[in-house]
C-alpha positions in Angstrom: 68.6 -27.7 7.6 70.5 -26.5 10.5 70.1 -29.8 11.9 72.9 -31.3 10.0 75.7 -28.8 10.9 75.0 -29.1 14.7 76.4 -32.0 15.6 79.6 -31.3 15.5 79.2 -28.6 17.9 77.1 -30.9 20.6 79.9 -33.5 20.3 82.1 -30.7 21.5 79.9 -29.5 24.0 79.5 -32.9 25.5 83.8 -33.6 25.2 84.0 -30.6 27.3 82.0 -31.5 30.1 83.5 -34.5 30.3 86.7 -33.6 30.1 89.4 -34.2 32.8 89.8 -30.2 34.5 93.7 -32.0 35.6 94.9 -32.1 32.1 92.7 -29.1 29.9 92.1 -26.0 32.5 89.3 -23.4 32.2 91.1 -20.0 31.5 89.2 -16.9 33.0 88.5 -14.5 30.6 87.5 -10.4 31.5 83.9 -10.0 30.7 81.0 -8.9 32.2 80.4 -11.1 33.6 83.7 -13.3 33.2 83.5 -16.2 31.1 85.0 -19.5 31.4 87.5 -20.7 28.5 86.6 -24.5 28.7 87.4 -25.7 25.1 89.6 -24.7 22.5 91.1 -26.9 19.9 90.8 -27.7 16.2 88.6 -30.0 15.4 87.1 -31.0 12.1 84.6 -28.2 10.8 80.8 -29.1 11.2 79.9 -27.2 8.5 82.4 -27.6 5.3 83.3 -30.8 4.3 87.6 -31.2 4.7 88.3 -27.8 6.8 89.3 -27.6 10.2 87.5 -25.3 12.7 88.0 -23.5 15.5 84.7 -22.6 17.8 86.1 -21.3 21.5 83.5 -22.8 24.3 82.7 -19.7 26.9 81.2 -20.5 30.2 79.9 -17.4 31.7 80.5 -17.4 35.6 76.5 -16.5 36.0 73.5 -16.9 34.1 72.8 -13.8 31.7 71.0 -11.1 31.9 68.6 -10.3 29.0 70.9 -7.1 28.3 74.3 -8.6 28.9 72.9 -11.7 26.4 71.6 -8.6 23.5 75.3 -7.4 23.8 76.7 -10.9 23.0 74.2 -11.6 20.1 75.3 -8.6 18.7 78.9 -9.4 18.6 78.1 -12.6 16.9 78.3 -15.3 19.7 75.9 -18.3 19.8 74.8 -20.2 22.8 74.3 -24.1 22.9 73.7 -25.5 26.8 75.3 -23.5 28.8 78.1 -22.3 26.7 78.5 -19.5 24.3 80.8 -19.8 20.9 81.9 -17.8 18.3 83.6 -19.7 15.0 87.4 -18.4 15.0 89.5 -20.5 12.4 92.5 -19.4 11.2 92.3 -20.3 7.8 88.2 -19.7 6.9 85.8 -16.9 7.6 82.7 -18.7 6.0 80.6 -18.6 8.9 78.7 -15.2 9.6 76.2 -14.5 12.2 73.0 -13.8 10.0 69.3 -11.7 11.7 66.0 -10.3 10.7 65.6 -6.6 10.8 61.8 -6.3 11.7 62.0 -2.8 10.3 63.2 -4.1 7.2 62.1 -7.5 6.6 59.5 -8.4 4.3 58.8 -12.3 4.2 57.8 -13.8 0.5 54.5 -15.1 -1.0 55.8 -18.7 0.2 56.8 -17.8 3.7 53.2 -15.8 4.1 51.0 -18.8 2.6 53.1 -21.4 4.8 52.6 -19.0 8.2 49.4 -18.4 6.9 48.5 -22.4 7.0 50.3 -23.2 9.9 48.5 -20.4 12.0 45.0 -22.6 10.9 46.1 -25.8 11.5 48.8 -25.8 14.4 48.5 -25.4 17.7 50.9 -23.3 19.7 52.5 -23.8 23.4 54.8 -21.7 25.2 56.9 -23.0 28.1 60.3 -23.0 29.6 62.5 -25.5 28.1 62.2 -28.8 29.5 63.2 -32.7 29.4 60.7 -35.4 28.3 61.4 -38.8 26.7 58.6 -37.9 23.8 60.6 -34.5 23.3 64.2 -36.9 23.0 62.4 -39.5 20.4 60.7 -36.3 18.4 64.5 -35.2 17.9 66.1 -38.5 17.0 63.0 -39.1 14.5 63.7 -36.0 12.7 67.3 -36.7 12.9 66.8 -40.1 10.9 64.0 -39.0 8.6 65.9 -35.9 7.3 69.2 -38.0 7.0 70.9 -35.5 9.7 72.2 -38.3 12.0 75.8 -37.4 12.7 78.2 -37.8 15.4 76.9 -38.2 18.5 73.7 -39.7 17.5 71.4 -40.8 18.7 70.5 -38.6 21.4 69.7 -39.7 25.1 67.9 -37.7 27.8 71.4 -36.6 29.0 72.0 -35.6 25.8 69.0 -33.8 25.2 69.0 -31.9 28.3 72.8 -30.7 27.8 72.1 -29.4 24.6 68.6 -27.9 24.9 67.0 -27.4 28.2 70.5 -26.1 30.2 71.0 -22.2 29.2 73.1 -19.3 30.7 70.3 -16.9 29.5 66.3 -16.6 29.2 65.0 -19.4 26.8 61.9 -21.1 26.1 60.2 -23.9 23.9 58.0 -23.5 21.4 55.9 -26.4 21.3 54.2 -27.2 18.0 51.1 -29.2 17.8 48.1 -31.0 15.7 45.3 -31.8 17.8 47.8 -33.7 20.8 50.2 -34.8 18.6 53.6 -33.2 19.0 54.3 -32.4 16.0 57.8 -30.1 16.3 59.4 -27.7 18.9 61.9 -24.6 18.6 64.3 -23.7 21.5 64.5 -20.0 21.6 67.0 -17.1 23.5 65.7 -14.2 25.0 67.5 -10.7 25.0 66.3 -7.2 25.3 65.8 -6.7 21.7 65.7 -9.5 20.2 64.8 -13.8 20.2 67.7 -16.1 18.4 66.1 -18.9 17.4 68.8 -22.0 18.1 67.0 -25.3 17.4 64.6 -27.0 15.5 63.2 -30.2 15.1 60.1 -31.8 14.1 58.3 -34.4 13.1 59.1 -35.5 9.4 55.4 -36.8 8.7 54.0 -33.3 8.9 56.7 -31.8 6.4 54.0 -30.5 4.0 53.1 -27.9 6.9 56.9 -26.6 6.3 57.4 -26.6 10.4 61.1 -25.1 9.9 59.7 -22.1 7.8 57.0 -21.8 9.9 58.8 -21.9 13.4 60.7 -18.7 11.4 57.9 -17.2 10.9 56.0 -17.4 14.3 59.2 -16.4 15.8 59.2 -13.0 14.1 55.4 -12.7 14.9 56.3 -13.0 18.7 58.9 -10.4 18.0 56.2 -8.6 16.9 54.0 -9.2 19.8 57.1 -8.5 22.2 58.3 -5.1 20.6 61.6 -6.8 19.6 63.7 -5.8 16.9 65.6 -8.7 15.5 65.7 -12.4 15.1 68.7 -13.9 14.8 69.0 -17.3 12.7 72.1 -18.3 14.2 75.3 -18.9 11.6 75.2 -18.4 7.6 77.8 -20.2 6.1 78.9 -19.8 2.7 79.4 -23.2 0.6 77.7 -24.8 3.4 74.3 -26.0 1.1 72.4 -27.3 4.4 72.4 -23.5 5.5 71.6 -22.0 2.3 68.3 -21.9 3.2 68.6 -18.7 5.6 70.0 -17.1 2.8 65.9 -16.7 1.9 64.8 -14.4 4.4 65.1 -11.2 3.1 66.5 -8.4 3.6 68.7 -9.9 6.3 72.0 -9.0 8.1 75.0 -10.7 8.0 77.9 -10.0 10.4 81.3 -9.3 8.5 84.6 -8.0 10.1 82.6 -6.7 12.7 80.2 -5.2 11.1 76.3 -5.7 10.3 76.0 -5.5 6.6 72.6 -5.4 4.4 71.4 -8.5 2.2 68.4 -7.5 -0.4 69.0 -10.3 -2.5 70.4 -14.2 -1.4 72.7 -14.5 -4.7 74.7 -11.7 -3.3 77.9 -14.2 -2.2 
């Protein structure tokens, strides 16, 4: 689940912001628009067990717009709050940005039946992001019940709203429900040609609906509806078993040395 790889990257996010400006100073990097260096050191990898990572925290010096955020996506960055990242570690090039092709991509018998379900017995809701204290005790009750709690954890409103209602781009919630029950909710980017789907949580008593798959799925169907061309998963990473999962969706793309290279088959390394 990409749950259990995140919190290493939230912890970062929240060191940075409250970090002393006297003693680590933003750099100003060239960009359009400029970004905001505001955290950069090794730090123990999130994803493998034992490595160290590097993941550079960008603050751009305006919101996005839904072109300038396309161009980013397709270069590999991520966003989380208001910051973008990119893993760059000396010693490791595991990670890899991974999308959908909706030209290409072809979902499985599994992945139709479970769409297929959730379309009948789900309800659907979509918002801008916001904060609410149910929203805050959905997440930490996923977090326990899938065993995901890491550093950080629990998460409080402040938390919560850091990491998934602040955004330097276009994003919206995807609200997930059975009858009025809450039952999961997807924070989702916006560019001109594409959603990146960047976090999921749900409620662990429904897991027989298979909200992570479905939340997949519905987001290709709104690319779909939207005319967009790809949905980006966020990061693949190799070794990392929690991720293998992405590996699933095929064909995909995976971004290697720069370049977007074709998946037909997830034992391909």
């Amino acid at each position: 689940d990409q749950a259990r790889c995140r919190g290493g990257l939230r912890h970062g996010l929240l060191g940075f912001q409250g970090m002393s400006m006297g003693t680590r100073r933003p750099r100003l990097l060239d960009g359009h628009p400029p970004e905001l260096l505001v955290y950069d050191e090794d730090t123990n990898c999130p994803y493998l067990e034992a490595k160290v990572a590097r993941l550079p925290m960008r603050l751009p010096t305006r919101p996005l717009t839904a072109a300038e955020f396309s161009e980013r996506l397709h270069g590999g960055d991520r966003r989380q709050g208001l910051v973008l990242y990119r893993p760059s570690c000396a010693a490791c090039n595991a990670c890899e940005a991974i999308r959908l092709d909706l030209n290409g991509f072809v979902p499985n018998k599994t992945q139709k039946r479970i769409f297929k379900r959730g379309e009948a017995e789900l309800r659907v809701e979509i918002d801008e992001p916001r904060l609410s204290r149910e929203k805050v005790e959905l997440y930490n009750k996923h977090k326990v019940g899938r065993e995901l709690m890491g550093e950080g954890d629990p998460i409080d409103e402040s938390g919560y709203g850091a990491f998934l209602v602040d955004s330097c781009t276009e994003s919206f919630e995807i609200r997930y429900l059975a009858g009025d029950t809450l039952v999961g909710v997807a924070i989702v980017d916006r560019g001109t040609d594409a959603l990146s789907a960047v976090y999921t949580y749900f409620d662990p008593d429904f897991g027989a609906l298979s909200p992570g798959v479905y939340s997949i799925m519905k987001q290709l169907d709104l690319c779909r509806q939207w005319g967009l061309r790809w949905l980006y998963l966020g990061l693949y990473v190799r070794g990392c078993a929690s991720m293998a999962y992405k590996a699933k969706y095929l064909p995909h793309e995976r971004l290697r040395d720069g370049r977007w290279v074709v998946f037909e088959s997830e034992s391909l390394p």
